[in-house]
C-alpha positions in Angstrom: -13.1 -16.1 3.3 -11.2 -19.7 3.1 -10.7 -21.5 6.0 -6.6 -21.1 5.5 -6.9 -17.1 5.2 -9.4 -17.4 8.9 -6.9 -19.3 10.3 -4.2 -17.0 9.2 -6.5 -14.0 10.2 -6.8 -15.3 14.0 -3.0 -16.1 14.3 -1.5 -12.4 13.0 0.0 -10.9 16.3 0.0 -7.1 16.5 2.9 -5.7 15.7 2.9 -2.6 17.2 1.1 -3.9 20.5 4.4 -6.1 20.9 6.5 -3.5 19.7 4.9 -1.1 22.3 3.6 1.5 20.4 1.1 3.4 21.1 0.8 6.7 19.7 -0.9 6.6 16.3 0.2 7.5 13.6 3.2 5.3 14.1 6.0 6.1 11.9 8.8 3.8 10.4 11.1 6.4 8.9 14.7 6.9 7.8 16.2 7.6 4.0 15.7 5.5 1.5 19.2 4.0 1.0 22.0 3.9 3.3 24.8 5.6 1.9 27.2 6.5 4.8 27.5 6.1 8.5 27.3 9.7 8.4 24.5 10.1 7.1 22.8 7.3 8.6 23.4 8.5 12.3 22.6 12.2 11.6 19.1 11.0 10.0 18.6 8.5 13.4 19.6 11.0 15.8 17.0 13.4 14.4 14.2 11.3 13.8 14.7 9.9 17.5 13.6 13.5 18.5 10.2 12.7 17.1 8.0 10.3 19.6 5.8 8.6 16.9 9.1 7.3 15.4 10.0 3.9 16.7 11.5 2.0 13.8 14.0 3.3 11.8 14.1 2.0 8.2 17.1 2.4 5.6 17.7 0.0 1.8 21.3 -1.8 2.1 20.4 -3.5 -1.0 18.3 -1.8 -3.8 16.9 -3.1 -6.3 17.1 -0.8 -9.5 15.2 -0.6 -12.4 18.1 -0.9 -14.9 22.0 -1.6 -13.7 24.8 1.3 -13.1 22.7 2.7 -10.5 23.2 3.4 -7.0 22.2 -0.6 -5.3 23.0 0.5 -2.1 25.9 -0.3 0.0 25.3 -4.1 0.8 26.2 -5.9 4.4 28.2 -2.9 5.3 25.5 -1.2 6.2 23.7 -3.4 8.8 26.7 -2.4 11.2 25.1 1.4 10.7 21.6 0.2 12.0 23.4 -1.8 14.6 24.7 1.3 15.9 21.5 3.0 15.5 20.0 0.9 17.9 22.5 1.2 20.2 22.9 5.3 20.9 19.6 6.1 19.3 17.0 3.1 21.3 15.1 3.3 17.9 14.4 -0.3 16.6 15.6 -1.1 12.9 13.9 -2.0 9.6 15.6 -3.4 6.4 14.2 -4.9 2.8 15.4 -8.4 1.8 15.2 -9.9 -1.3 16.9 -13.1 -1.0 17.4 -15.9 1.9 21.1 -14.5 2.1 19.8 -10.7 2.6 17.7 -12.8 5.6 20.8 -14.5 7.2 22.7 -11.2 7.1 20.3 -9.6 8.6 19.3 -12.3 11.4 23.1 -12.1 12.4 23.1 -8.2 12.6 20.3 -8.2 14.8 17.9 -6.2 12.8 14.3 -5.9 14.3 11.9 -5.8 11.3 12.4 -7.3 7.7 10.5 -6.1 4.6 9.6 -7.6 1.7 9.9 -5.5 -1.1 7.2 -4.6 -4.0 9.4 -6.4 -6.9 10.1 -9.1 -4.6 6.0 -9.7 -3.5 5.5 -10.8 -7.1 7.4 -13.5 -7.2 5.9 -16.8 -5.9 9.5 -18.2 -5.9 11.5 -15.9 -4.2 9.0 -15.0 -1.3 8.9 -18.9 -1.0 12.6 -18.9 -0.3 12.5 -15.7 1.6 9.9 -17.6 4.1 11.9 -21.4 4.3 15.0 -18.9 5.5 12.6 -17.7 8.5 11.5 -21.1 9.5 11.2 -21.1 12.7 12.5 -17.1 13.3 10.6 -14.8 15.9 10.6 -11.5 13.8 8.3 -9.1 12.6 8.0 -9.2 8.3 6.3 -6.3 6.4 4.8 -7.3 3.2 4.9 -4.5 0.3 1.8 -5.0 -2.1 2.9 -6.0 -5.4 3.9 -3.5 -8.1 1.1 -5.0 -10.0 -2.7 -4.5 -8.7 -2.9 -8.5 -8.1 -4.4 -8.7 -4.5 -3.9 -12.1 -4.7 -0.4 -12.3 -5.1 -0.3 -10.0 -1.6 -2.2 -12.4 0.1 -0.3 -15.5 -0.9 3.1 -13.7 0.1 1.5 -13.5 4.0 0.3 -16.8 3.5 3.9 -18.1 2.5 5.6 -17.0 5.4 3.1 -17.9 7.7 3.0 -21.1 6.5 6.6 -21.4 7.3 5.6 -20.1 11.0 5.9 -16.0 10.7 3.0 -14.7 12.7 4.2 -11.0 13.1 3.1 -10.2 9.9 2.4 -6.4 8.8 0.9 -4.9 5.2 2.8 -1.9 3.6 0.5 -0.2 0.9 3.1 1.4 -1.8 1.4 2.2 -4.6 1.0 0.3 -8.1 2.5 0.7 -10.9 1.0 2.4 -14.2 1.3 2.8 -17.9 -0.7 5.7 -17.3 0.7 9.1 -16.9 -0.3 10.1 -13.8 0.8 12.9 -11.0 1.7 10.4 -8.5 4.5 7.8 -8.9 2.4 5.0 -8.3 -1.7 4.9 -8.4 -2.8 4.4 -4.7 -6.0 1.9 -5.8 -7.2 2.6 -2.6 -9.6 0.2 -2.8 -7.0 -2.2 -3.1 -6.0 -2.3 0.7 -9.4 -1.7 2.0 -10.1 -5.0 0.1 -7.4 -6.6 2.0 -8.1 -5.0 5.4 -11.7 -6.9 4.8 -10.1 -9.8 3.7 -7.9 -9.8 6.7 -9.2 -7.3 9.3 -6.1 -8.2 12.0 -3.7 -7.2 9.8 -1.2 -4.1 10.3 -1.5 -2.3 7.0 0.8 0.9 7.3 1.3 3.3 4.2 3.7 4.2 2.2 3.0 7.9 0.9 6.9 8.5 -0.3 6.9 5.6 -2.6 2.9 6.4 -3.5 3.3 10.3 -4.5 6.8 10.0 -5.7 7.4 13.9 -4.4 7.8 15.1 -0.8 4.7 17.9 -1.9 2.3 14.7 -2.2 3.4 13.5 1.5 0.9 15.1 3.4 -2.7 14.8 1.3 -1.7 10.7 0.9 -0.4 10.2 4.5 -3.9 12.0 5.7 -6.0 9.9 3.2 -4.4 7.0 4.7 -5.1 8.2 8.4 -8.7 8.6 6.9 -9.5 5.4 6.0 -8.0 3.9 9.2 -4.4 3.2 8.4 -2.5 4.0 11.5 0.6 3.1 10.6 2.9 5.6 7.8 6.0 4.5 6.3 8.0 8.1 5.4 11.5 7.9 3.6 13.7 10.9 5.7 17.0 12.1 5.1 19.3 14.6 6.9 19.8 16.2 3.7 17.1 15.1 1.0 18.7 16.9 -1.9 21.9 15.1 -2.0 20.7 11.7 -1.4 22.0 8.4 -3.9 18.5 7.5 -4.7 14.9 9.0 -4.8 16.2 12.5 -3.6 12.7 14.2 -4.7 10.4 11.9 -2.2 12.2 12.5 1.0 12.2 14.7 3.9 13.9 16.1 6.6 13.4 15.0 10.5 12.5 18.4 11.1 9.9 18.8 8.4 8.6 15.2 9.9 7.9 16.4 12.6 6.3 19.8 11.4 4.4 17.1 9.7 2.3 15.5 11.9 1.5 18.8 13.6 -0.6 19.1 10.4 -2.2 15.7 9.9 -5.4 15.1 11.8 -5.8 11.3 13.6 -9.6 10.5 13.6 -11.7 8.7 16.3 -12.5 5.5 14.9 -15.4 5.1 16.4 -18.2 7.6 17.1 -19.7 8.4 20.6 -22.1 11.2 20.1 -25.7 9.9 19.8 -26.5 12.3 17.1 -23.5 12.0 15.2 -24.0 8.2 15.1 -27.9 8.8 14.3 -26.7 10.9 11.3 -24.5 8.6 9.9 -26.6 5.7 10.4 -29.8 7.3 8.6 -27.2 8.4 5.4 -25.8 4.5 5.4 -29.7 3.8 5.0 -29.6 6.3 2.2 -27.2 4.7 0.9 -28.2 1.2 1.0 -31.0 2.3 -1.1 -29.3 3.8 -3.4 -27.0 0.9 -4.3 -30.2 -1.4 -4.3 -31.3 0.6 -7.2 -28.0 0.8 -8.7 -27.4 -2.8 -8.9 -31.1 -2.9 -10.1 -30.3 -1.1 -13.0 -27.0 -2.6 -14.1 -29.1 -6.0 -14.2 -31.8 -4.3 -16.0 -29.2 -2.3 -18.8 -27.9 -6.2 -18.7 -31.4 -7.4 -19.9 -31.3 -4.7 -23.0 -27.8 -5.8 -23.8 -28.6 -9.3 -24.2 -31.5 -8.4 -26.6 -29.0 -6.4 -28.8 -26.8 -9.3 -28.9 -29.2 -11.8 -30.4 -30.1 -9.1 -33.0 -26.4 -8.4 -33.8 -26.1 -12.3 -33.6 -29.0 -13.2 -36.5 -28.0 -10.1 -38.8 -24.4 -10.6 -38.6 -23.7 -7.1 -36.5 -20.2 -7.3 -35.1 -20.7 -7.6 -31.0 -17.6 -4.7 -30.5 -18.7 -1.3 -32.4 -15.8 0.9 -31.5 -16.3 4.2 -32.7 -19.7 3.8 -30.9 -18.4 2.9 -27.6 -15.9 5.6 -27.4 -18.5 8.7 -28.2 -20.3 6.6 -25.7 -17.6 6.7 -23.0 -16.4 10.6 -24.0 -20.6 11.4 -23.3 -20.5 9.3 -20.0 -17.8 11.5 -19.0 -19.0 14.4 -20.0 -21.9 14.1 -17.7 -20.1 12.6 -14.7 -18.2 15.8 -14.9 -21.3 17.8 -14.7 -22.4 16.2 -11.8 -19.4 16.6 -9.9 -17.6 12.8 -10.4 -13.9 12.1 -11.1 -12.8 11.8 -14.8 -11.1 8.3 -13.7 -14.2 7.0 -11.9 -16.4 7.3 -14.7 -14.2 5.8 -17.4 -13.4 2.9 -14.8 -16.7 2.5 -14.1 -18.6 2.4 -17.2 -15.4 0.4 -19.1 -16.4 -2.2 -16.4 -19.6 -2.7 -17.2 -19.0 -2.1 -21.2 -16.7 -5.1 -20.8 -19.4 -7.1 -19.3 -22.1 -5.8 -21.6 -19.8 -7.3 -24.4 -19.6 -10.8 -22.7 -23.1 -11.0 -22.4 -23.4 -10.5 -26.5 -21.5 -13.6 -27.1 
């Protein structure tokens, strides 16, 4: 880890240790965009029935994909969360993409900012987002960026604390794909797992609305999260999902919130039981062996490779045989499938190393 990204590491407060909470999950929820004071305070007043809810999150300013759409209802708004705070004791949580968005926000007394996914990827604008909270006490949630650029991520935390944010918080959102795939975005697991190793002190809370794109994929992702040690969920909840201005399909109800974490299951991070842990340490020995001879192998398969290469090199082979490499590929899936591994793994897997195998040739 670089010296800069330890230092960081030691200086991230916990947020929800000086937010008080306590009760894990913890929940940010609230609709995606405010759209009326209506429909803001029915939303509030319902989720502030729910005791793992102690931030209530709305969009006053959306970005959209392409213009004419609903881009929320601007400054307006932040007098709604104002007043949520006030009848409702629930603190409030708002996206800015701009140093203005910032100032508005500051003035209304907002308790958590957010920067957004299409924002995170932007080296400039997160640079201008953090010189407008110079010297600002607030919490600031980072969305990963729509991208799978870890990197980028990173350098957004270590803009603003740079320019002295040290309540700093990871949302995990989802990436986007080319790909068809059932969810909205691909979660890349591995993605915040990398980033909760990078920068173990870190809040990372996810964002299973925004991830499954459907209020049916709510649960499975919001309990793989709560498996892998993410204690924090991010829900998008409307009074009335089905008439909302934007992203009707991934929302939910306060009352089906609530039904909702009667369902998931928070695990013990740590294991007590002397058996249990003897179990799980002997199978992490299994392991370790196994990925000895794993990596064993991928050097050997290297070896062969670079033989092939010179061959192709002093006969005038070309290095990239396609048709080759795909019957190759379909096999290697084949097989995984027969032994029980996911399509996507495979492919992923095996394209990896194919990609190295054709450096090596060169």
């Amino acid at each position: 880890m670089p010296d800069g990204l330890k230092e960081l590491n030691k200086q991230i407060q916990d947020i929800p240790a000086l937010l008080g909470i306590k009760k894990i999950p913890w929940l940010i929820a609230g609709p995606c965009s405010a759209e009326t004071e209506e429909q803001v305070m029915a939303t509030a007043v319902g989720l502030a029935k729910c005791p793992n809810v102690k931030v209530f999150r709305a969009g006053i300013w959306k970005p959209r994909t392409r213009p004419n759409c609903f881009e929320g209802v601007g400054e307006e708004g932040l007098k709604w969360l104002r007043k949520v705070k006030e009848q409702t004791g629930l603190l409030t949580a708002t996206e800015v993409a701009n140093p203005k968005h910032v100032e508005l926000c500051l003035e209304n007394k907002i308790d958590i900012l957010w920067v957004g996914a299409r924002t995170t990827v932007s080296p400039f604008i997160v640079q201008e987002i953090a010189d407008s909270l110079r010297g600002v006490d607030i919490p600031v949630l980072v969305k990963n960026p729509v991208n799978t650029d870890i990197g980028l991520w990173i350098g957004a935390f270590e803009r603003l604390y740079q320019s002295g944010v040290k309540k700093l918080g990871a949302i995990h959102r989802g990436f986007s794909s080319f790909e068809e795939t059932e969810y909205r975005n691909k979660p890349h697991w591995e993605i915040p797992i990398e980033l909760k190793r990078l920068m173990p002190n870190i809040p990372i809370i996810c964002d299973p609305s925004h991830i499954g794109g459907d209020r049916k994929f709510i649960e499975p992702i919001s309990q793989m999260a709560l498996d892998l040690g993410i204690n924090g969920l991010m829900i998008e909840t409307h009074i009335e999902p089905a008439k909302a201005l934007s992203d009707s399909k991934q929302q939910i109800t306060p009352k089906e919130l609530i039904e909702l974490l009667g369902i998931l299951k928070v695990r013990d991070t740590v294991p007590t039981d002397v058996l249990l842990k003897a179990q799980i340490t002997r199978l992490r020995t299994s392991i370790s062996r196994i990925d000895s001879r794993i990596i064993q192998d991928i050097a050997d398969r290297m070896k062969f490779v670079e033989e092939i290469g010179q061959l192709k090199q002093k006969n005038k082979i070309p290095v990239l045989q396609m048709d080759r490499w795909e019957s190759l590929l379909k096999d290697h899936i084949e097989k995984g499938l027969d032994k029980g591994l996911d399509k996507e793994f495979t492919k992923a897997l095996f394209e990896l190393i194919h990609t190295q195998a054709v450096k090596k040739q060169f």
